[in-house]
C-alpha positions in Angstrom: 4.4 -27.7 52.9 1.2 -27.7 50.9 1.4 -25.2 48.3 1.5 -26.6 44.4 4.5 -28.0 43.0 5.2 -29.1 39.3 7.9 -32.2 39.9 10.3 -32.5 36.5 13.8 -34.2 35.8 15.8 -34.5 32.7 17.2 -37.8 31.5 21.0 -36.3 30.7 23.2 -38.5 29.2 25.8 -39.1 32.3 23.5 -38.0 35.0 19.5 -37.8 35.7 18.5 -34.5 37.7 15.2 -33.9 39.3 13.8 -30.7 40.7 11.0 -29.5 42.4 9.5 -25.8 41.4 6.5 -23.6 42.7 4.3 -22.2 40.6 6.9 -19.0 40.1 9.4 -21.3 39.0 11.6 -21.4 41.5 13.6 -24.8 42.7 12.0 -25.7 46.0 14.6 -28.5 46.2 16.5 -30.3 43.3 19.0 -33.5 43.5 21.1 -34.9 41.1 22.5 -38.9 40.6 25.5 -39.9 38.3 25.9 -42.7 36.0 28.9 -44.5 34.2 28.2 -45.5 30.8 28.8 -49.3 29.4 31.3 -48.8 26.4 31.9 -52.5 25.5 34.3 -51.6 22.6 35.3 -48.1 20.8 31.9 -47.5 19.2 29.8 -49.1 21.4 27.5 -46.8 24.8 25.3 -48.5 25.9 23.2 -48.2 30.0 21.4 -50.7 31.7 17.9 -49.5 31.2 17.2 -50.1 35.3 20.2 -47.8 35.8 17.9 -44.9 34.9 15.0 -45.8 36.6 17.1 -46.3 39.9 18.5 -43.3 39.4 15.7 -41.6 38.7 14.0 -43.1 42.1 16.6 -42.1 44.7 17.0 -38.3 43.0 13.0 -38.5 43.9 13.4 -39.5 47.1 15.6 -36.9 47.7 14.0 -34.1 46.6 10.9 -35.3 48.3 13.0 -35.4 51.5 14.2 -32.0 51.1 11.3 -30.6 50.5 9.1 -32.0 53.0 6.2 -31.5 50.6 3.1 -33.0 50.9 3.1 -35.6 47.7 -1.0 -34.7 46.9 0.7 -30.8 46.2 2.5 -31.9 43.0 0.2 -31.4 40.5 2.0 -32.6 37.5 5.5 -34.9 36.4 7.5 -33.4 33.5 10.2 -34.9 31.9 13.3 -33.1 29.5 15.1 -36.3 27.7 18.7 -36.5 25.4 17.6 -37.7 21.8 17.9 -40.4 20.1 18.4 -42.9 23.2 17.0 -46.6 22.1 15.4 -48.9 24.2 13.3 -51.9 22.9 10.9 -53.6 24.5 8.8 -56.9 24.7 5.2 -57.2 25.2 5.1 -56.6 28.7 7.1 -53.6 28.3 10.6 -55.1 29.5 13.5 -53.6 27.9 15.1 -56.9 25.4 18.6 -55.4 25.8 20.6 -52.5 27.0 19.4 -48.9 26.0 21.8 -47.7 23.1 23.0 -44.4 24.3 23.0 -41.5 21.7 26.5 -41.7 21.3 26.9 -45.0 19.9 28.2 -45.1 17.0 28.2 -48.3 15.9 25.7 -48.4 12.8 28.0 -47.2 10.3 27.4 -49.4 7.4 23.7 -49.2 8.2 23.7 -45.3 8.2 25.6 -45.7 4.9 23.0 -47.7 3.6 20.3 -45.8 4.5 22.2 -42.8 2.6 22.4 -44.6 -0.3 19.0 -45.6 -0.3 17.7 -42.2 0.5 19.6 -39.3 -0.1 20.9 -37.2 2.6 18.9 -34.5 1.5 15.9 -36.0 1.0 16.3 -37.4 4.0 17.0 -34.1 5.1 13.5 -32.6 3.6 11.3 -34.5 5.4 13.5 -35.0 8.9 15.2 -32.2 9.1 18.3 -33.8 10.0 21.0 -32.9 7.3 22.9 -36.5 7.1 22.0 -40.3 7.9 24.4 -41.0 10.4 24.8 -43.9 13.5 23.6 -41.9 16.2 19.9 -41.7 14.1 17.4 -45.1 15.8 17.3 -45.4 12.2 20.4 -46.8 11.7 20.5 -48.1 15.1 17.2 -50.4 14.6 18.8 -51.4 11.4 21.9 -52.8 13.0 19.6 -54.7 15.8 17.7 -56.3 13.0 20.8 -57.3 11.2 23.0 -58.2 14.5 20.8 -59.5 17.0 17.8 -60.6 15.0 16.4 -62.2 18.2 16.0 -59.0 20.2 14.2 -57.4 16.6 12.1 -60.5 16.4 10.9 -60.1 20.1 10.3 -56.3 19.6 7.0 -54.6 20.6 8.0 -51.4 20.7 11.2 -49.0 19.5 10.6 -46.6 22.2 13.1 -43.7 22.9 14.0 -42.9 26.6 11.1 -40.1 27.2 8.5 -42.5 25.6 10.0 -45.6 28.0 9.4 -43.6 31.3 5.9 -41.7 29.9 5.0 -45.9 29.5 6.6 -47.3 33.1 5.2 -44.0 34.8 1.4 -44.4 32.8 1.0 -47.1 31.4 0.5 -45.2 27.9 3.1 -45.9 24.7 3.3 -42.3 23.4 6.0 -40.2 22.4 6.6 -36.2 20.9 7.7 -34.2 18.2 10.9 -32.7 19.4 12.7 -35.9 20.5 11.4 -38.3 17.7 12.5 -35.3 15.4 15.9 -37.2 15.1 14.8 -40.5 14.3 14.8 -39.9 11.0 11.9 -42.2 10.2 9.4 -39.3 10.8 8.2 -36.8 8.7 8.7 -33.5 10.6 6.3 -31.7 8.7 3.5 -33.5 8.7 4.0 -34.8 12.1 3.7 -38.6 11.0 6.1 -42.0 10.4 7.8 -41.9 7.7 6.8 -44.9 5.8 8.9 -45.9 3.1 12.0 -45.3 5.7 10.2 -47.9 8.6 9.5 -50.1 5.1 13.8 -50.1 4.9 13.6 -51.4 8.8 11.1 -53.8 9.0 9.5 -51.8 11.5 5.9 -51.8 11.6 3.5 -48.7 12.5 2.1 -50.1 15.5 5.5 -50.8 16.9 5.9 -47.2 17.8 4.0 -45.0 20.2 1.3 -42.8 19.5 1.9 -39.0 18.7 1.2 -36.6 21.0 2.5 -33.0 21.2 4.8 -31.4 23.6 2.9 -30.4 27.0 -0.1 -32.8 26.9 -1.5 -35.2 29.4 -0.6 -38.3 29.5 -2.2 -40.1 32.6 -2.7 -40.4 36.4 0.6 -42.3 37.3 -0.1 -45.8 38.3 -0.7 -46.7 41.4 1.9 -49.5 42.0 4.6 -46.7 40.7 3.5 -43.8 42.7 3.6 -46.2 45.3 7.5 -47.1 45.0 7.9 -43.1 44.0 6.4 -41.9 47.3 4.3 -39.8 44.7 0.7 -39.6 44.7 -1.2 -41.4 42.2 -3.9 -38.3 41.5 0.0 -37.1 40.1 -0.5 -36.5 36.5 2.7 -37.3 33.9 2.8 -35.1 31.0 4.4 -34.8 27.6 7.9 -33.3 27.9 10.9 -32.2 25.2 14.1 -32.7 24.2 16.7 -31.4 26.3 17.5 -28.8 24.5 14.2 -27.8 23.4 13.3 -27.7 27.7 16.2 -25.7 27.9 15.3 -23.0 25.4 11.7 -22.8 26.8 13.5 -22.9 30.5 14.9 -19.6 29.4 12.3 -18.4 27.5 12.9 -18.7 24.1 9.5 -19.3 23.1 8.5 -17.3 20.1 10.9 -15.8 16.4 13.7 -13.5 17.5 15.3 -15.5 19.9 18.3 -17.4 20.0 19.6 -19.6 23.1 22.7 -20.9 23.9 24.1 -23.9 26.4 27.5 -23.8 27.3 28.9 -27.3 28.0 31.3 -29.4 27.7 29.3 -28.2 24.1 27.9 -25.5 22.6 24.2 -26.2 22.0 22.2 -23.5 19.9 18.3 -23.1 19.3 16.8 -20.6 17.4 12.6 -20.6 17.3 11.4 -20.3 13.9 7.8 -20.5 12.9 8.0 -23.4 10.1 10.1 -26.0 9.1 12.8 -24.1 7.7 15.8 -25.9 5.7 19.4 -24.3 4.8 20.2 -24.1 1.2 23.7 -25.4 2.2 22.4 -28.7 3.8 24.2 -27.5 7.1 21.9 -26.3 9.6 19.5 -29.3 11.6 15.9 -27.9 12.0 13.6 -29.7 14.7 10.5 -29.5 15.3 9.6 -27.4 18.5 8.6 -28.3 22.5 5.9 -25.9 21.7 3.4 -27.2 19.4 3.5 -25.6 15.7 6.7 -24.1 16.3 10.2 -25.2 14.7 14.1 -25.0 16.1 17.0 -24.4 14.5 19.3 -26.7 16.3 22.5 -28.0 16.5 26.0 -28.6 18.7 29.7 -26.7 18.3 32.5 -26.6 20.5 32.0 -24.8 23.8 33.6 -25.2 27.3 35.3 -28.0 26.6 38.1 -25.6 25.4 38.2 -23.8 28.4 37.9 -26.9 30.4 41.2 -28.0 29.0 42.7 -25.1 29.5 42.3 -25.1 33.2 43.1 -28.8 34.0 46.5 -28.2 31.8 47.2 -24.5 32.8 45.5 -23.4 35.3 46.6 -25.2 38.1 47.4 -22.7 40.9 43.7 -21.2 40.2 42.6 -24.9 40.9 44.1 -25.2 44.2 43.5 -22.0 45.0 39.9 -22.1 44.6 39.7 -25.5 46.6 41.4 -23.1 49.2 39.0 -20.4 49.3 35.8 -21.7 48.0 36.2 -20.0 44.6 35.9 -21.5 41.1 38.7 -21.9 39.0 36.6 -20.6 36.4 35.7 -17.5 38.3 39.5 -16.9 38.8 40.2 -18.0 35.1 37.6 -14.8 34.2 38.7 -12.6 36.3 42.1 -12.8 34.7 40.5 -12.4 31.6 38.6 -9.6 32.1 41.8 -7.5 32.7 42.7 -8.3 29.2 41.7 -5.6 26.1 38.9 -6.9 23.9 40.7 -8.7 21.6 43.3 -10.4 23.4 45.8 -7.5 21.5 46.2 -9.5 18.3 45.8 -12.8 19.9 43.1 -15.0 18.2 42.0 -18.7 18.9 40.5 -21.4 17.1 39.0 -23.9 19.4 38.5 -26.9 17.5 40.5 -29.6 19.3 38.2 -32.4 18.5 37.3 -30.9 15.0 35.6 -28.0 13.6 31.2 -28.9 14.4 29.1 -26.3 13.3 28.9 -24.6 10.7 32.3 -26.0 9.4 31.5 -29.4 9.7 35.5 -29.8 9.4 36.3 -32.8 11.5 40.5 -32.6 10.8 40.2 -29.4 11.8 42.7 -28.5 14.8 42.9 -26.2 17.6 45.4 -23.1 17.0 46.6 -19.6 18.8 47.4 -17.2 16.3 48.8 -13.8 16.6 50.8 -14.5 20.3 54.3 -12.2 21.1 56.3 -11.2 24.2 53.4 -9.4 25.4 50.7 -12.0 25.7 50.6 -13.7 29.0 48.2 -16.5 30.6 45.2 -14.2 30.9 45.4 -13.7 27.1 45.4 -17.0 26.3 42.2 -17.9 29.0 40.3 -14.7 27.3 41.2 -16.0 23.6 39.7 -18.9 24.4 36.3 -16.9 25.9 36.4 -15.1 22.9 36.8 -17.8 20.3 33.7 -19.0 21.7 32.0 -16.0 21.1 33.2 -16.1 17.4 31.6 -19.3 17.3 28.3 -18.2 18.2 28.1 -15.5 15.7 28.9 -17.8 13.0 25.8 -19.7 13.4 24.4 -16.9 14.2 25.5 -15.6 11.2 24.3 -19.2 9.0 21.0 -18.5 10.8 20.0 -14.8 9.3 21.3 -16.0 6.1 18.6 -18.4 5.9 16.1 -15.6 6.9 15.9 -15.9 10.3 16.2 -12.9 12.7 18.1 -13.0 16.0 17.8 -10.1 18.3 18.6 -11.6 21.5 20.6 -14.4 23.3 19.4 -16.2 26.4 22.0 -18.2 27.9 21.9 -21.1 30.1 24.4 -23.5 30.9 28.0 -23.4 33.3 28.8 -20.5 31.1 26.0 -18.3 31.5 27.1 -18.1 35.1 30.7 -16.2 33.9 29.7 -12.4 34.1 32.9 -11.3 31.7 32.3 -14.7 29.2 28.4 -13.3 28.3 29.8 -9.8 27.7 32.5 -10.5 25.4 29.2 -13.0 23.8 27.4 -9.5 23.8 30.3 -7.3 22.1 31.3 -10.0 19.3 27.8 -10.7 18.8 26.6 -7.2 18.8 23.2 -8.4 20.6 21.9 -8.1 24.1 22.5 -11.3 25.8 20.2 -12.5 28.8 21.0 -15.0 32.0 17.7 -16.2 34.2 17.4 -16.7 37.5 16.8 -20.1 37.7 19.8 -22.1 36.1 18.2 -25.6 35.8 16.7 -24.4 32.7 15.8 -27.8 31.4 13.7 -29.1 34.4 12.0 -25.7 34.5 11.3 -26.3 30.5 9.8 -29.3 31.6 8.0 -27.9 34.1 6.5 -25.1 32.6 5.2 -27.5 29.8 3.5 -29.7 32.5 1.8 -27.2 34.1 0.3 -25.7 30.8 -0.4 -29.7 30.4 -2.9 -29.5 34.1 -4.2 -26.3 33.3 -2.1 -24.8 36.5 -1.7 -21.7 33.2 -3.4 -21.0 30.3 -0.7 -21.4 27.9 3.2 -21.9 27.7 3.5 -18.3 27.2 1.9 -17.2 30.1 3.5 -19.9 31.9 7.2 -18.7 31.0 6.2 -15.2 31.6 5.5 -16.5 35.2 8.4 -18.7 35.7 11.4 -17.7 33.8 13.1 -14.7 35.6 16.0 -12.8 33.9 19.0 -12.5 36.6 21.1 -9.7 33.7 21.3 -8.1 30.8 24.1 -7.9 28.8 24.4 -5.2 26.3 26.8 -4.9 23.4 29.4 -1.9 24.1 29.4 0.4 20.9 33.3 1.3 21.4 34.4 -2.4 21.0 32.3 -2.8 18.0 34.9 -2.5 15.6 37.7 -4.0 17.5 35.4 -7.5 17.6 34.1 -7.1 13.8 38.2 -6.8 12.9 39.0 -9.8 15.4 36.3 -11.8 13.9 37.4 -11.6 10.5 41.0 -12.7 11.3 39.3 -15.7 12.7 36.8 -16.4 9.9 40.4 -15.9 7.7 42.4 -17.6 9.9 40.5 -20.8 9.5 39.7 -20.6 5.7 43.6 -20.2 5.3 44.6 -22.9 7.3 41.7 -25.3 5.5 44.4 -26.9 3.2 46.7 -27.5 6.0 43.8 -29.2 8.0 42.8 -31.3 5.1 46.8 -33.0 4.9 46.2 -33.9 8.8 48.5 -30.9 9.8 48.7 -31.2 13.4 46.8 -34.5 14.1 48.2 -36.9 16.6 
């Protein structure tokens, strides 16, 4: 095979996948390896940094070996990265410790510290990130330098997990706006440190990489790496994003107007905006964009988890008999579901079983079914669920426009995008078309399309997604179950506000 190839893989947070697309964006081969996380005590995640680097060599070889491409035909390495990730290095560019993992949690005091010093919302107006809290490098570096003042002391560079393989793969110490967004020691509107908050660290200026935007080269690779890669070293690595922000390019949402949204385990939302736009109610996170100049509205909810639940606790004969006839569970959970009336016939959920996230920001809140009789049966419950989601998503959507921001369209990516019935009860409760692409590993193709911009394969990110992202459907909103969802919705908006008292005495918590 010798036609050109843009190589890319995303740096998830229990698994690294790597694909290989053509120039139209499709997934000429694609591999995926697992990782366990270190969790030496309740608060503590932490990953070998070499875990990643293994990980990320064998999904190489395999895509490689799959694709029997020639390695001179891949033009260009992107990369799509989880935030806030901290690895620390020496001199010589050899991790100190183990990477702490975004979901540490450990820095507590120092994130209270750093609160009281600072404000969250000042910290908020020049990070965009609406409350110091552990998961921020800020308070993580913090802790190192109070807890294992060695490691600090040795420190050449707080890198975060994008900027540590840019560096192995290059040789080059840069980094980009959308991941360092959440450091919270830099200024998202004028794209530089923040220096009274590295002054609270002790970290110096030169002990972070330089700035680059999204989509820009960064080097040939070196020759000793492409070497152990099986790449070639004319293979040039490029600037990459945030995994979320690769994700919403991956399914186009690349200009105002847009909103996309990745059902997970979570429910990850991104909305482009044109500047660095803050919510009066200090609830809404704003990063700064994978396309350069551009903002997101971003932040994480409850999402499939829910439904994930449901099925390992109720859903057992769809589980074994999907292993019997190839089917998903999920597939069988929907089809259920979709033989239920919009609106469940009174039956309403909220899904917050590990606490209300966004917009609430209510962490006693609980999970509830409200509204259940005689006549309710399995499928009810499985589309309550479906639907509670939805309700979800037009709350923020709803936060959103009240900040000013229009949204006239979902893209959705993510295991639920692939549930036909789940992205047109989305459509009805929302009362917007909803889009699915062709090419479900959104993120590596966000990464991809920004590396080929970087080589000059297109002219511009734009033209680049207009080349590569494909829509697979289009959802429309059905007019006649406008007012059935609107009525539904405000039972659950109600439901929740009623129960907020209840919540706040621990009703319900085990």
């Amino acid at each position: 095979m010798s036609r050109e190839a843009i190589l890319a893989f995303d740096l998830g947070t229990t698994a690294l996948k790597c694909a290989l697309h053509d120039l139209q964006g499709n997934v000429i081969a694609k591999a995926s390896e697992e990782y366990q996380l270190i969790t030496p005590d309740a608060d503590s995640v932490e990953m070998e940094v070499e875990t990643y680097w293994e990980a990320f060599k064998k999904t190489v070889a395999q895509v490689l070996a799959e694709s029997g491409i020639d390695p001179k035909a891949i033009k260009a390495l992107g990369v799509s990265a989880q935030g806030e990730t901290l690895i620390v290095v020496d001199k010589n560019g050899k991790p100190l410790r183990r990477a702490i993992v975004w979901l540490d949690n450990r820095a507590h005091k120092e994130a209270d510290d750093l609160a009281a010093q600072f404000g969250d919302h000042h910290a908020y107006e020049i990070t965009g990130q609406v409350k110091l809290v552990p998961t921020w490098p800020a308070a993580k570096i913090l802790w190192l330098r109070r807890n294992e003042p060695q490691v600090f002391e040795r420190a050449a560079k707080f890198l975060l997990i994008e900027d540590y393989f840019l560096h192995r793969l290059t040789g080059e110490y840069v980094c980009e706006g959308s991941l360092v967004t959440s450091t919270c020691y830099w200024n998202f509107r004028t794209r530089q440190w923040w220096p009274e908050m590295l002054a609270a660290l002790g970290v110096r200026p030169e002990q972070l990489p330089a700035y680059r935007e999204s989509g820009e080269v960064v080097g040939k690779l070196r020759p000793e790496v492409a070497a152990e890669l099986g790449l070639s070293p004319e293979t040039i690595a490029c600037t990459g994003a945030l995994d979320q922000a690769c994700g919403a390019i991956g399914v186009g949402n690349i200009q105002p107007g847009i909103f996309s949204e990745n059902t997970g385990a979570a429910l990850a939302i991104c909305a482009t905006v044109r500047q660095a736009t803050l919510d009066p109610q200090d609830q809404m996170p704003c990063h700064y964009h994978g396309l350069p100049g551009l903002y997101m509205l971003h932040t994480f909810t409850g999402g499939g988890i829910v439904l994930r639940w449901f099925r390992d606790e109720f859903a057992r004969m769809e589980m074994e008999v999907g292993k019997s006839s190839g089917m998903d569970a999920y597939e069988l959970l929907g089809a259920a579901a979709g033989r239920v009336p919009p609106g469940c016939e009174g039956l309403v959920m909220l899904p917050h079983l590990q606490g209300a996230m966004a917009p609430e920001a209510n962490p006693k809140a609980t999970g509830v079914f409200y509204g259940f009789t005689l006549r309710h049966g399995r499928s009810h419950f499985a589309r309550a669920i479906m639907e509670a989601v939805g309700y979800v998503v037009r709350r923020n959507i709803e936060v959103i426009e009240g900040m000013g921001v229009p949204v006239n369209e979902i893209r959705a990516l993510g295991g639920g995008a692939r549930s036909r019935i789940w992205k047109q009860i989305e459509a009805d409760i929302t009362g917007r078309p909803v889009l699915t692409t062709e090419n479900e590993e959104a993120a590596t193709l966000g990464a991809a399309i920004l590396a080929g911009k970087a080589v000059g394969l297109y002219a511009s990110v734009e033209e680049a997604a207009r080349q590569m992202v494909q829509i697979k459907e289009r959802f429309e909103p059905s007019p006649a179950n406008r007012a059935i969802y609107d009525e539904a919705f405000q039972t659950y908006v109600g439901l929740y506000e009623a129960l907020c008292p209840l919540f706040d005495k621990g009703k319900g918590q085990g």
